[in-house]
N, C-alpha and C positions, 0 to 999 in steps of 0.2 A: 871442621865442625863449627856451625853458628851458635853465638849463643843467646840464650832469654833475652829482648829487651825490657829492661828495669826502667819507668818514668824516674827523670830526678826531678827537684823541686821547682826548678823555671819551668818544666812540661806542664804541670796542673793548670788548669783553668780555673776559677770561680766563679760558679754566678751566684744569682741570690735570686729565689723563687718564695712568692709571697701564698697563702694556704688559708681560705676562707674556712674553717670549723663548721659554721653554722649548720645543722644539722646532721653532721657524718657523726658514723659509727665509730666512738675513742679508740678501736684496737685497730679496723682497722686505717683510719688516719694515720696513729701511730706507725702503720710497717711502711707506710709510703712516705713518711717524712723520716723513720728510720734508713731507709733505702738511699735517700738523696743525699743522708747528714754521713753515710759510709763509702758514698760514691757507685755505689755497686749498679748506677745505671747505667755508667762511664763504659764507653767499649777498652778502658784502658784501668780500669780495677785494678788494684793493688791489693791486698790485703794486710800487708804490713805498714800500706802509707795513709797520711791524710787523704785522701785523693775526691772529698765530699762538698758539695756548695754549701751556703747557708741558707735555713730557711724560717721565713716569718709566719706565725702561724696568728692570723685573727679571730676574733669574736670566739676565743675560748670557752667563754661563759655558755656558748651555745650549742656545745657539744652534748652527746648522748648517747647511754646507755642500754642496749639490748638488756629482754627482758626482765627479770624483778631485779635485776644489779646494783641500782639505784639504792635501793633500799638494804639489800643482802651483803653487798660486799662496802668490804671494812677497811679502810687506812687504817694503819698498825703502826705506831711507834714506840719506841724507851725513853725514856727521860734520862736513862742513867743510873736513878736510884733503885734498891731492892724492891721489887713488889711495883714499881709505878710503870706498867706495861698500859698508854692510851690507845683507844681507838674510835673514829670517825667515822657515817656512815659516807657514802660517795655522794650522795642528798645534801648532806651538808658542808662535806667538803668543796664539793662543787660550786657552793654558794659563796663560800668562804674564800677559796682561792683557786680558782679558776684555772691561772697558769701551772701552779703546782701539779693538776690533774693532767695533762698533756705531756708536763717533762718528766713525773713517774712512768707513763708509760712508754713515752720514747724511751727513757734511761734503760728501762728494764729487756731490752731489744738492743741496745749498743755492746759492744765488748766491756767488758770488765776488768778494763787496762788504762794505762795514763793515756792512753792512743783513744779508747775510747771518752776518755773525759776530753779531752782537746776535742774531739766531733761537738757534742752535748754543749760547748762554748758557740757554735752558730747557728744556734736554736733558741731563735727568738719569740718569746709567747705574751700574747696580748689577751686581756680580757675583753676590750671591745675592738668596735672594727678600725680604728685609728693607730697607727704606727710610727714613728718616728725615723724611718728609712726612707726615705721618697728617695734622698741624692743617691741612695746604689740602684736604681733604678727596679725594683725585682718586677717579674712573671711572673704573671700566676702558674700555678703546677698543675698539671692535668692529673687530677687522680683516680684511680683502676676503671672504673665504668661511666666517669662524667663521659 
């Protein structure tokens, strides 16, 4: 009887694949930088392991919204104290913090384990199209219908 081959850690590869924002749809940008950041493009997936490249995602700021979203949907946060529940419209969080809107929605797509927090570490998000990775060389990603 043979059994399962399991990749160990010298088997992974990484590369690093660079994600122009400008114009795409946030959710789904999101599933395809979720997809790379889990590896699950890899003909050698794991799902217990790291097994995900890193990806840079540019010109944040220039992401968008289907629909009346913009305006309708709310960042929600606590503060921590009684009663002090904030919230944000995506209008202006968008304005405000550009990266933050990109790694809630990858976050909310990754597993909800330390294994998922180590992915969500090579997930690099820029507000404009300037990066500071040139020396790892990254590709650009092909995403679903370019």
């Amino acid at each position: 009887m043979s059994s399962t081959w399991v990749p160990t850690p010298a088997d992974i590869t990484r590369k690093w694949y660079v994600v122009d924002a400008d114009g795409q749809v946030l959710g789904r940008l999101a599933t395809e930088v979720a997809t790379v950041l889990r590896g699950k493009h890899k003909p050698t997936f794991t799902p217990f392991m790291d097994m995900g490249d890193h990806v840079i995602v540019v010109n944040a700021s220039r992401v968008r919204l289907t629909g009346k979203k913009l305006d309708a949907k709310l960042y929600r946060w606590h503060t921590g104290y009684p009663g002090h529940l904030r919230s944000m419209t995506y209008r202006k969080f968008l304005a405000t913090r550009p990266e933050r809107v990109i790694e809630k929605a990858v976050r909310g797509m990754m597993p909800r384990t330390p294994l998922g927090r180590a992915m969500m570490g090579k997930l690099k998000v820029y507000a404009g199209p300037e990066h500071p990775h040139a020396a790892q060389q990254p590709e650009p990603l092909r995403l679903g219908k370019d």
